[in-house]
C-alpha positions in Angstrom: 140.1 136.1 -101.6 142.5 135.4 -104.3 142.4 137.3 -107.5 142.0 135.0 -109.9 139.4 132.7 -108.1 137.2 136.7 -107.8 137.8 137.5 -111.2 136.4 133.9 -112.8 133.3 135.3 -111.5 133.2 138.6 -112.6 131.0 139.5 -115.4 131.5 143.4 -115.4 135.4 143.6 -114.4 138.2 142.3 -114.9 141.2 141.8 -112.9 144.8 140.0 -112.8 147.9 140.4 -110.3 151.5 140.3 -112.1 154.5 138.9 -110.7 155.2 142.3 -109.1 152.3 142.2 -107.3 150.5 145.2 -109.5 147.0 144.6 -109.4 145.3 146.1 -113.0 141.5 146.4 -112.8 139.3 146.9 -116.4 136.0 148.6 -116.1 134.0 146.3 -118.6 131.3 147.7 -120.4 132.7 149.4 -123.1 129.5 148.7 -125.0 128.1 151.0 -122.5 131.1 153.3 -121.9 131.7 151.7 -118.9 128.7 152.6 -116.9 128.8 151.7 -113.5 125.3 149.0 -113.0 124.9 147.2 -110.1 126.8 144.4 -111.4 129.9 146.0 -111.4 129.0 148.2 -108.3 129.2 144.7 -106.6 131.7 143.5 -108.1 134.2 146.2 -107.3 133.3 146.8 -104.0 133.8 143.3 -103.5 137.0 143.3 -105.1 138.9 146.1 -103.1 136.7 144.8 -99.9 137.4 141.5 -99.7 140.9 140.0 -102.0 143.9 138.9 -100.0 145.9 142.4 -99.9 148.7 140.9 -99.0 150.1 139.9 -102.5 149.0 143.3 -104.0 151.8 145.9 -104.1 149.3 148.7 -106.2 146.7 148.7 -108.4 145.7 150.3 -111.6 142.2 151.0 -112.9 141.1 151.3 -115.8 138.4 151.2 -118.6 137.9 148.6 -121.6 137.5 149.8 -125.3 138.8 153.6 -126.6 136.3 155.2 -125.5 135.8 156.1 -121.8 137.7 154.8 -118.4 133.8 155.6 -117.1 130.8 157.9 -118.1 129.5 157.1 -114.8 126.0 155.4 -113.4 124.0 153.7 -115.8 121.4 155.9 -115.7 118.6 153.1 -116.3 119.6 151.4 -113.1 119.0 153.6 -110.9 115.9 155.6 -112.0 113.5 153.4 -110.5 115.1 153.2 -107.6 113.9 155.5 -103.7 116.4 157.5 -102.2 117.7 155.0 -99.3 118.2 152.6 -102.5 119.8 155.1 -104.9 122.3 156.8 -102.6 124.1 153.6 -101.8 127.3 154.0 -104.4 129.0 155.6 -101.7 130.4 152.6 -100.0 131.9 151.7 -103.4 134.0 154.8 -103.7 134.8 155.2 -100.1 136.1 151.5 -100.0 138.4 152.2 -102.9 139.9 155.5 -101.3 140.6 153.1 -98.1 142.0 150.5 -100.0 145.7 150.1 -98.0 147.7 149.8 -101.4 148.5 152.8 -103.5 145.4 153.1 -106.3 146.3 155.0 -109.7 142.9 155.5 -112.1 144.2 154.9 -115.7 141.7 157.6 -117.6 141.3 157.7 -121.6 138.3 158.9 -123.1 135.5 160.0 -121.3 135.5 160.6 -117.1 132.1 161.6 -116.1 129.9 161.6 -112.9 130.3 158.4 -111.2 133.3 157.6 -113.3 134.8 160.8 -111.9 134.1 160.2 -108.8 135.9 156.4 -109.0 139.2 158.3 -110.1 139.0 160.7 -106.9 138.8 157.7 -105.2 142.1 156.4 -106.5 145.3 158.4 -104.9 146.1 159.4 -108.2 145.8 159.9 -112.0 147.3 159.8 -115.1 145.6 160.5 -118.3 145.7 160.7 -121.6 145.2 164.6 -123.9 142.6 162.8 -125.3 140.5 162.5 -121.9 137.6 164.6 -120.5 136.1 165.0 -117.0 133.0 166.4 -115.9 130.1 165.7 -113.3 126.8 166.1 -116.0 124.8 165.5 -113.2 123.2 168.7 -112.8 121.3 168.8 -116.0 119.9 165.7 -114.6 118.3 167.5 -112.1 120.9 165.8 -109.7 124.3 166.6 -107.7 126.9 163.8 -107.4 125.9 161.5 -105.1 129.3 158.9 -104.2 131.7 161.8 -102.6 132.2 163.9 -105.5 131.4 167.0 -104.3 133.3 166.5 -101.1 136.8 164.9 -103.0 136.7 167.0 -105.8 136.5 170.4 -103.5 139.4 168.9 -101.4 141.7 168.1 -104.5 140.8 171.5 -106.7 139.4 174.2 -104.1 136.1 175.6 -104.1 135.7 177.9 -106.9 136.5 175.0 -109.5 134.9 172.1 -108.4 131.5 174.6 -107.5 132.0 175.6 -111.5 132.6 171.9 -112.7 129.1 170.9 -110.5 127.3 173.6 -111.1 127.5 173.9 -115.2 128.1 170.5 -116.0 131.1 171.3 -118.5 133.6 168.8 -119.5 137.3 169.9 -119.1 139.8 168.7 -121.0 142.8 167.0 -119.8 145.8 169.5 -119.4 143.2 171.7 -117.8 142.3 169.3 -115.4 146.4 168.8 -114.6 147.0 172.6 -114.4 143.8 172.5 -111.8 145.7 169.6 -109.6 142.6 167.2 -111.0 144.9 164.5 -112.5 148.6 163.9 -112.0 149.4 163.9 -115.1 147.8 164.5 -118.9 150.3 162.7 -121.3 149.8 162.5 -124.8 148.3 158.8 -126.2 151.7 158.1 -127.8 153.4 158.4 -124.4 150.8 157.1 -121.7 151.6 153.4 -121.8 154.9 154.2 -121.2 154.2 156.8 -117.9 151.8 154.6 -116.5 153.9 151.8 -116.6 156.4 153.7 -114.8 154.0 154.9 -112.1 152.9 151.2 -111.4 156.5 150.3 -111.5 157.5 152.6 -108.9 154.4 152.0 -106.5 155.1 148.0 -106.7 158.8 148.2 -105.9 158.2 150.7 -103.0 158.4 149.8 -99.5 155.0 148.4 -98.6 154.3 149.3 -94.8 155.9 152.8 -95.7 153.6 153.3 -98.4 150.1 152.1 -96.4 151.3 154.0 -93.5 152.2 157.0 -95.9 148.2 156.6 -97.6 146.6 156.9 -94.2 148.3 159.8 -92.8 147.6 161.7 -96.0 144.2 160.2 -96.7 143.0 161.9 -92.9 145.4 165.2 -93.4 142.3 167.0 -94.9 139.9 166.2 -92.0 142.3 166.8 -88.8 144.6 169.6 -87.0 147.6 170.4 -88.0 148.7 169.1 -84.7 147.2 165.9 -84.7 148.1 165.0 -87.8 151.6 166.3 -87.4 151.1 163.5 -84.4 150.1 160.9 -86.4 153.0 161.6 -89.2 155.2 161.2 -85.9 153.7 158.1 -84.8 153.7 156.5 -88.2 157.4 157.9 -88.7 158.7 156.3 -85.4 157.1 152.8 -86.2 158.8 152.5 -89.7 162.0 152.7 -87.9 161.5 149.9 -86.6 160.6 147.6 -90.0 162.8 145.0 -91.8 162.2 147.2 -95.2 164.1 150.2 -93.5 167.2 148.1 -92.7 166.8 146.6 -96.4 166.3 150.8 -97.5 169.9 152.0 -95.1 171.4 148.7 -96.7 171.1 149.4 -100.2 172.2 153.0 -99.6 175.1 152.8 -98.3 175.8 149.8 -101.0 174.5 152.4 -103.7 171.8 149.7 -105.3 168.6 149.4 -105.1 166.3 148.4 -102.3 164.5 145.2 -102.2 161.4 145.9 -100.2 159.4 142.9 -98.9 156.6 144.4 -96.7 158.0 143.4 -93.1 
């Protein structure tokens, strides 16, 4: 689907692709902080699912107002719901992290439960000081329930994402980059700038190299040494064979820059 056509029917997001095929998505609810409802459940889901990928270099993600990139489920939408109805934000988050383009979750403000877990979804993150993280769930009487547990023990190691879910704290940003949490914690006068230069590396990178470079990472975590090593090989072997690395042994030996095109 094209991006423009989705996003003229989009009541909780918003989305548009620049000329360098960087794809910036708004969380918009800033009324509510950005609370993830079923409305924009759908909507992004349907987003990452279903628009023509082939255009989009990257994307960025992010929440409207100053307040919060995401304070997580709206808790009123899903309190009335059984267990086979609640449990199904996982296929939001999982088809984010398999999203073939490099994601990068653009966090100010607050980053809590759900919202936390839709920026460990993303391959990486860049935040302001000014930003918190936390899973409250467990004064709720609940765990998190869209891969949380299972993404954040993978990114920070046991100990820490066991004392982040089992208190319910907040952590503030430079803690969360000294645990591996986020990228990087910038202060605001700074983090337009940083971001910008993320995006602006992921767009102009080599395409294939990248998607193939996402999926040998994504499944490092969950495979042998030996079979990943493997699949690094395989994925290694094919790129040889690509149009972007001629362009990338071209524009070395000229000593500019490559101009990647995704073949």
């Amino acid at each position: 689907m094209n991006v423009s056509e989705f996003d003229s029917d989009c009541t909780a997001i918003g989305c548009a692709l620049d000329d360098r095929g960087v794809l910036s998505v708004t969380l918009d609810r800033p009324d509510k902080l950005n609370a993830i409802d079923d409305a924009m459940r759908t909507e992004l889901t349907g987003l990452f699912d279903g628009v023509d990928g082939s255009d989009v270099r990257c994307v960025t993600v992010e929440g409207a107002g100053e307040r919060a990139f995401c304070a997580g489920a709206d808790i009123d939408a899903i309190a009335d719901r059984d267990p086979a109805e609640a449990i199904d934000v996982t296929p939001l988050f999982d088809v984010v992290a398999e999203f073939p383009r490099p994601t990068v979750a653009v966090v100010d403000g607050y980053c809590l439960g759900g919202g936390l877990e839709l920026a460990l979804a993303c391959d990486l993150r860049v935040a302001t000081t000014d930003a918190a993280f936390g899973f409250p769930e467990i004064d709720l009487g609940l765990v998190p329930g869209g891969g949380g547990t299972q993404r954040l023990v993978r990114l920070v190691g046991e100990g820490r994402a066991k004392e982040l879910v089992f208190r319910g704290n907040r952590i503030e940003a430079d803690r969360a980059a000294r645990w591996g949490l986020v990228n990087r914690a910038v202060h605001p006068t700074e983090f337009d700038e940083v971001v910008e230069a993320y995006a602006s590396d992921l767009a102009s990178g080599p395409p294939v190299a990248l998607k193939v470079a996402k999926s040998v990472l994504n499944h490092a975590e969950d495979t042998s040494l030996a079979a990943g090593t493997a699949m690094e090989s395989q994925g290694f072997g094919f790129l040889t064979t690509t149009d972007d690395f001629e362009e990338g042994r071209r524009a070395f030996r000229e000593e500019r820059d490559p101009e990647f095109e995704g073949r």
